[in-house]
N, C-alpha and C positions, 0 to 999 in steps of 0.2 A: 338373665333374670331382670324383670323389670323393676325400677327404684320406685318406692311406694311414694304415692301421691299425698300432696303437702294437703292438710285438712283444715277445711274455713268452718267457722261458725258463725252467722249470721243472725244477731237479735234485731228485727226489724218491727214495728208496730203495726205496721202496713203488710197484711198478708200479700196481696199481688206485687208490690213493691219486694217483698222478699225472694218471692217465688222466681221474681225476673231475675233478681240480684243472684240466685241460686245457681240458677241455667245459666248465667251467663259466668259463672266461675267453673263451672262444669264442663262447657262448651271451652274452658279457656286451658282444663287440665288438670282440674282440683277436684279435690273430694269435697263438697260443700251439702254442710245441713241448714238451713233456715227454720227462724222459730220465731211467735208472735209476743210471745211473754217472758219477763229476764229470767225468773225461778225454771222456766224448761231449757231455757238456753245457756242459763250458768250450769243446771246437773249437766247437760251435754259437754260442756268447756268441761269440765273437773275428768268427764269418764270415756272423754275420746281420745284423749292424747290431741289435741286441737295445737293446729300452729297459729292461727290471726283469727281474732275474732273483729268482726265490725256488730257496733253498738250502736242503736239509736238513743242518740243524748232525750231526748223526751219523755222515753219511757221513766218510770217508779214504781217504788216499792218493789226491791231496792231501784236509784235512781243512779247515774252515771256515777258518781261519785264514790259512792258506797261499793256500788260493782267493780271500780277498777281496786279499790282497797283489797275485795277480797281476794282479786285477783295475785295482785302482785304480792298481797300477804301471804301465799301459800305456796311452797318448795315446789310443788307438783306446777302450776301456770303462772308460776312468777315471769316466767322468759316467752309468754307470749304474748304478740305483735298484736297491738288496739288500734282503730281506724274508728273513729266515733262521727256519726253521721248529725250536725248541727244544724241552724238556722242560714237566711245566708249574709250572715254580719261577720265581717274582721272580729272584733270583738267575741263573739261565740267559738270561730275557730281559734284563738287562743286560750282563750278559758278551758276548751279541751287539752288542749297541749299542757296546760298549767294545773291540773288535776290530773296527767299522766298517762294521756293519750301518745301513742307513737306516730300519729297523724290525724288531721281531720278532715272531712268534706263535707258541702255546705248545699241543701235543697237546692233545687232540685237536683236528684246524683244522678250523673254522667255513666253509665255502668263501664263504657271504653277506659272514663278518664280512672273510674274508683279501681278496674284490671290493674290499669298501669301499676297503679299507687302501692296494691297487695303486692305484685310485681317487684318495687323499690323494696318494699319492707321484708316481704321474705328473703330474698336476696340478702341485706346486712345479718336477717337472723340468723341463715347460714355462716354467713361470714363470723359472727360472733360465738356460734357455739365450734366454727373449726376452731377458733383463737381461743378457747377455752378446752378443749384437745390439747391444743400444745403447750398450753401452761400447764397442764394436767402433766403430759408428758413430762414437762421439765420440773415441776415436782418432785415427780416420782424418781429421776433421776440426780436430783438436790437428795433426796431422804437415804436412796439407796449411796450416795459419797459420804453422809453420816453416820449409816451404818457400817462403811466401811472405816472411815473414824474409830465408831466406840469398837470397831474387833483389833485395832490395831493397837490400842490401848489395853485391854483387856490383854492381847498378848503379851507386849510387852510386860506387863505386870507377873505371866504366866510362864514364861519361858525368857527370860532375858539375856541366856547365853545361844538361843535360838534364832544363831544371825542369819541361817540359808531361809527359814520359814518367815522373818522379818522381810528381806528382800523380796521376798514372792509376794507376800501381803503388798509391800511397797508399789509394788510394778502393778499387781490390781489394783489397788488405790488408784493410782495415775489411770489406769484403762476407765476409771468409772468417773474419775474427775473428769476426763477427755470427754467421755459422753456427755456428763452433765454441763459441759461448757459448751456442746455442740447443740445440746436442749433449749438451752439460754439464749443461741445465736439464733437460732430458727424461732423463739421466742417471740425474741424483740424484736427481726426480721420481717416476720408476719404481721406482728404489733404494729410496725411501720408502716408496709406496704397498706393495711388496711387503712390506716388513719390519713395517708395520702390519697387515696382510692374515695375517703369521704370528704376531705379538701378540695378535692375535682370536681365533687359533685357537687358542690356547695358556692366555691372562694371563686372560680372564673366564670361561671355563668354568666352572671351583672356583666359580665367585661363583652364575652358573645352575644350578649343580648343588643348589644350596641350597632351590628350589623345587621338585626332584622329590621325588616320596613314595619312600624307603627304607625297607621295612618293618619292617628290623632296629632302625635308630635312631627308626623312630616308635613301635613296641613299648616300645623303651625306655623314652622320653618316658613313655607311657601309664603302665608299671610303676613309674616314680617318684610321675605324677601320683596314681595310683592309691592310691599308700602315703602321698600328702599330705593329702586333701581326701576329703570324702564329695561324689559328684559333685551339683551341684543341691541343697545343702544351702542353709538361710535363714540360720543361725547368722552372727553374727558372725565373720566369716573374721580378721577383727584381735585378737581375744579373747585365744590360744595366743599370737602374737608379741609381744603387750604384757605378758605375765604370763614370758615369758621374756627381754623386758628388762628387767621388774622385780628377775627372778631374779640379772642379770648385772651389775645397778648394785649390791644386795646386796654381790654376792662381792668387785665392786670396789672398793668402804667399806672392808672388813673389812681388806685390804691398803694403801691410799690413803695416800698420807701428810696432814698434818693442812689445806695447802693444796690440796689436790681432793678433799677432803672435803665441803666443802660447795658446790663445784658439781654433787658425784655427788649429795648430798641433793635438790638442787633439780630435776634430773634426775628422780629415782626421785618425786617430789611429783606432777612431771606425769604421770609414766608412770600412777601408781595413778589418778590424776584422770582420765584419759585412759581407764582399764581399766574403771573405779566408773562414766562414762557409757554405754561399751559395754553392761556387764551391766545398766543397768539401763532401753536406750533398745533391748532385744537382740528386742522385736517390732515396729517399725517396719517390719521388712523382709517382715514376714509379712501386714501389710496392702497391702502393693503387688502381691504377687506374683497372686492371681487377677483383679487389675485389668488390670494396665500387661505382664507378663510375654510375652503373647502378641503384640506391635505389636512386639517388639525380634528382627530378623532376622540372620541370619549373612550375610555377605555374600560369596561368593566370586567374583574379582577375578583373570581370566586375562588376563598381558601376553606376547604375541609378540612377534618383531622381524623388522625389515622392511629389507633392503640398498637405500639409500638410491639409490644408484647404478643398481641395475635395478630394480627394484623388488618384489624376490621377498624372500620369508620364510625366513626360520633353517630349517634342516632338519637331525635328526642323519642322518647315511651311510645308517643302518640300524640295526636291533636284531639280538641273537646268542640261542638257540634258547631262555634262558633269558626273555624279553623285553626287557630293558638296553638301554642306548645303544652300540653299538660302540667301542669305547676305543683311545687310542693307546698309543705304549710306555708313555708317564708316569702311564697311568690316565685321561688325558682324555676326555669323548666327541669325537667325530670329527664335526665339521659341515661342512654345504655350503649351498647355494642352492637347490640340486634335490632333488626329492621324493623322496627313496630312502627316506627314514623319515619319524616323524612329525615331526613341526614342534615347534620347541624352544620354550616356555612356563615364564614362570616364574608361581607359584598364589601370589594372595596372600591372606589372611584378614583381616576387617575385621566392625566391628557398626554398623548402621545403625537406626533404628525412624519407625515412621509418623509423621508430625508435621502433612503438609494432606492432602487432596483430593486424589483421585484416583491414589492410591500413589504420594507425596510424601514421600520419606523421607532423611531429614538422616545424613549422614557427613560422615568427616573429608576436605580432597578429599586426601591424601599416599595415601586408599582408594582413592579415584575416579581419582588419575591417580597411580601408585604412583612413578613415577620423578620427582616431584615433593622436590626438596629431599634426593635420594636420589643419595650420589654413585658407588656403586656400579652403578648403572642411567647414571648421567650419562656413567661411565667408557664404557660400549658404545655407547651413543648417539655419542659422541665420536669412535665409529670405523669411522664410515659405515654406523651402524645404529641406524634409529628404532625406538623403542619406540610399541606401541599396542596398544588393547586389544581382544583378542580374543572376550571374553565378558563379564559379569557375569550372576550367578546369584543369587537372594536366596530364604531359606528358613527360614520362619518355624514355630516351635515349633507340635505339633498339627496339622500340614499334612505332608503326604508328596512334597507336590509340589516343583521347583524353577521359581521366576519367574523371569521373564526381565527385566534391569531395564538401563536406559540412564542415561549421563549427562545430566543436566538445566542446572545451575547450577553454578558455581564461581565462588568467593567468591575477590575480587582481593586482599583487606585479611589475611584471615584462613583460619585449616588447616580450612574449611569448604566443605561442598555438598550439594548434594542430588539426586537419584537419583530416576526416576520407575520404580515398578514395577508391570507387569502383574499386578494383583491376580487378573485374573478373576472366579470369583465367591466368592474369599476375603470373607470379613466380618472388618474388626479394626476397632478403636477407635483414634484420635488418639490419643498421648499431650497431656498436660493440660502445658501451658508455663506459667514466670512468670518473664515477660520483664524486670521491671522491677530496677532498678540494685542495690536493698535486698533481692533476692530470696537472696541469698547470702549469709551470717552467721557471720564466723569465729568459728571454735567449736561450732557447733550440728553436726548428725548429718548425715549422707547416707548413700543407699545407690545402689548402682553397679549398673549392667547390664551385662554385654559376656561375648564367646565369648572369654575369653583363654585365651592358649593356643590356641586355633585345633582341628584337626583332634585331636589327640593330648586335648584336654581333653573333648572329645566322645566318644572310640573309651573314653575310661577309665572309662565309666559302663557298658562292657560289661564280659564277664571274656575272661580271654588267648584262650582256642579261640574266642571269639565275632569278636573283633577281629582274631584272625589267618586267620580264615575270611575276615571281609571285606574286608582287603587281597587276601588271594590270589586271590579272583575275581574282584575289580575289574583285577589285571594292571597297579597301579599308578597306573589313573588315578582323578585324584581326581577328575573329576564323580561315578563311577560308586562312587566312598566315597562318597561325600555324598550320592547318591541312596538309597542302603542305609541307610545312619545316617538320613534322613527317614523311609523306609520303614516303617524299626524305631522310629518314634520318639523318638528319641534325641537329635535338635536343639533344645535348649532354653540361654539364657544361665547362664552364672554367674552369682551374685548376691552381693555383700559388700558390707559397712559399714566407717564410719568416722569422719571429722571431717575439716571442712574446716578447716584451719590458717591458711591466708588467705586476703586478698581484693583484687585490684589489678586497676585497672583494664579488664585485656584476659585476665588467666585467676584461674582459681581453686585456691590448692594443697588439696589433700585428701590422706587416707591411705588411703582405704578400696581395697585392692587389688585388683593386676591386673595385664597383660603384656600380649605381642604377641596379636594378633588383638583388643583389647578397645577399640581405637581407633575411636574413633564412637560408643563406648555414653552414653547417658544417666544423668548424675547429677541423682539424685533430692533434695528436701529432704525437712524429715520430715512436710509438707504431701502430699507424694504429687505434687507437681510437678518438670516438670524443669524445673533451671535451670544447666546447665550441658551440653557434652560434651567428655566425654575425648579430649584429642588426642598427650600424652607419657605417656612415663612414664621409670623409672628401671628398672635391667637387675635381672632380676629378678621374684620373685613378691610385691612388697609396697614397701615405702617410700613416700616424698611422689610424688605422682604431679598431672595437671595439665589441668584444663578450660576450655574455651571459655565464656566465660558465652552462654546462650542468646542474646540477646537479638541477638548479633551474626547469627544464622540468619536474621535477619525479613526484611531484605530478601531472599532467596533464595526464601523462602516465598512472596512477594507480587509475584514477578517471575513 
């Protein structure tokens, strides 16, 4: 037998505007009536048993206001679901929501995005009237342990040398307590589940939104990056930062009183000692680069999420005519389980380089398995949705191609692993290791490989129209950036210098900088070996920063 069809009523001012709105809730699986005026569209609400009405805030007499009163004033359509159609101001769309709308959307309507929306809403209205079943239940099983109460009283008053028919009563009692406790469990149980199910949809979004490409704020990114760095430069990237704390210990003297005088002196000693090795250790970097620069890959690192419970994948609702995610009143995107859009991913950036046989290539694993030690990732996982990965893509300078590359190793002890990638008939070189304990010498020079910065430090070796071209035809997504940027040539590491500061046992501090995406890169000595890789760093484009010594890789290599 088929389940009957959830019923729309649509008060629209705009006759063909409704009539679309109609068909397209029809066409979506709903029993929808449309009307041009509130008095024939409220008698319809009151005498159809209506699940979601959409209101045009414009209309009066009565006017949104008054309409939702009568609404929620009455036993009979106090429980149903309002979507009020507004101007298109932030401002408009909350004033509905604050007159006691359950959403709103804003001219011109989207009728895909306004599906979604009835979509979200009916959906909780379900979920609220099953959660209102089970209270119902567990009432009824609270009232009937009451009544068994007053009969066991009333016995007792009635019969009090009637110990066999007290035991009976007794052991019923407990049978209906038992129920009633089981009511209560599945109660607050469902209570739970639900309130967790609207915390998903709500509390980690802002956190996945963070992995989509915006093209507004990655432009930005680009035009800061742009104005910082010459991209693919060899120079000492530390050179400028050290000559302007030289500058700032200076100014500090000049003011100091006589006791921090001379910790600024000793200070600005290092700083110069520090700037006098740069300048004068400032081609080191210039003999690695036609050697080693080609074996050191970008790695792009796609995580989806998977409901643990059925076992389907994140999905947004749908996209609106501009491409976007469907958003709710707050700005959220709108998720489900079902494929009505694409599948929610978050993109992450990582550097990896050749190191054995057979496209053997060493990262950090927080790359390889991103929600590692990542409590933001931990938080979703947490709420009955695993994290896994959906791709890995690895794409090496001089190549236009992207490989496809798989987990291999993950190292139990350390932020280590290693990656096998389909070379095909790519040709690169090993990079050259020195694995051993003394390979690392605080004080002496390094130089750094890695994509830091990620996407935005790649796009800023083009100029604006070129960059903003290849967002717009990509539609956002980033394989289709990255495959353009290979195209074009353009994927190659940054490279900086520094000095390693220290040396303890299980990492190495250095200064030579970096940021996000540069995690995995190879630090070099001034042998032209690696012996270390980057697995911290500090917020920012520069400070003490933090590797792996090599040597910890070797079992991974040899497994």
């Amino acid at each position: 037998m088929n389940a009957k069809r959830e019923k729309i009523i649509i008060i629209e001012s705009d006759a063909s505007s409704a009539e679309h709105l109609r068909a397209a809730f029809e066409t979506a699986g709903y029993d929808a009536a449309s009307f041009v005026t509130t008095s024939e569209g409220l008698d319809a609400v009151q005498h159809s048993d209506a699940d979601l009405l959409i209101f045009d805030a414009g209309l009066r007499e009565p006017g949104a206001r008054e309409t939702l009163a009568a609404i929620r004033g009455a036993v009979a359509t106090e429980k149903i679901r309002i979507i009020l159609i507004v101007g298109g101001t932030a401002a408009e769309r909350a004033a509905a929501l604050d007159i006691g709308a359950d959403d709103s959307v804003s001219r011109p309507v989207d009728s895909s995005e306004l599906v979604a929306r009835v979509h979200v809403q009916l959906r909780a209205r379900r979920a609220e009237a099953e959660l209102r079943k089970k209270v119902r239940i567990a009432e009824e099983g609270q009232q009937i342990a009451h009544t068994a109460f007053e009969a066991i009283a009333v016995t007792e008053k009635m019969a009090s040398d009637a110990t066999k028919l007290d035991r009976k009563l007794t052991v019923g009692v407990s049978a209906v307590l038992a129920l009633a406790a089981i009511m209560a469990i599945i109660y607050f149980g469902f209570a739970r589940s639900a309130q967790k199910q609207t915390q998903r949809s709500n509390a980690f979004i802002a956190r996945l939104e963070g992995g989509l490409v915006h093209q507004q704020d990655l432009l930005s990114q680009v035009r800061k990056l742009r104005g910082e760095q010459v991209a693919g430069t060899t120079a000492p990237a530390g050179k400028d930062e050290l000559k302007r704390q030289a500058a700032d210990l200076k100014a500090r003297m000049s003011t100091a009183n006589s006791d921090e005088v001379a910790a600024l002196q000793k200070d600005l000693a290092e700083t110069n000692a520090r700037l006098k090795r740069v300048e004068q250790e400032g081609s080191a970097a210039q003999n690695l680069i036609p050697m080693d620069v080609q074996s050191v890959c970008l790695l792009h690192v796609s995580v989806a999420f998977r409901d643990k419970q059925s076992g389907r994948r994140l999905h947004y609702a749908g996209l609106n005519s501009q491409g976007d995610p469907l958003e709710d009143s707050d700005g959220n995107p709108i998720l489900n389980l079902e494929a009505g859009g694409p599948e929610v991913k978050v993109d992450i950036f990582g550097t990896g380089f050749l190191a054995g046989p057979g496209g053997r290539v060493i990262t950090n694993r927080h790359v390889a398995e991103p929600w590692w030690k990542n409590d933001e990732l931990k938080d979703l996982t947490s709420q009955g949705l695993q994290a896994e990965i959906s791709l890995i893509r690895a794409y090496f300078p001089g190549d236009s191609r992207a490989f496809h590359a798989e987990i291999q190793q993950i190292s139990s002890e350390t932020d280590l692993a290693t990656m096998r990638v389909d070379l095909q008939d790519l040709k690169r070189p090993l990079l050259s290791i020195d694995s051993q304990k003394n390979a690392a010498v605080s004080g002496q020079p390094v130089v750094l490989m890695g994509y830091a910065t990620g996407l935005a430090a790649i796009l800023a070796r083009t100029d604006e129209d070129a960059a903003q071209k290849i967002l717009t035809k990509s539609g956002g997504d980033v394989s289709q950036v990255l495959d353009e940027l290979a195209r074009q040539g353009l994927i190659r590491p940054l490279i900086t210098q520094g000095h390693i500061g220290d040396v303890l046992s299980d990492k190495i501090v250095f200064d030579a900088q970096t940021t996000s995406g540069g995690s995995g890169g190879p630090l070099f000595n001034r042998d032209g070996k690696v012996i270390g890789v980057t697995y911290a760093i500090l917020k920012g484009f520069g400070g003490s920063n933090f590797g792996i010594p090599i040597r910890f890789s070797q079992p991974l290599l040899t497994q």
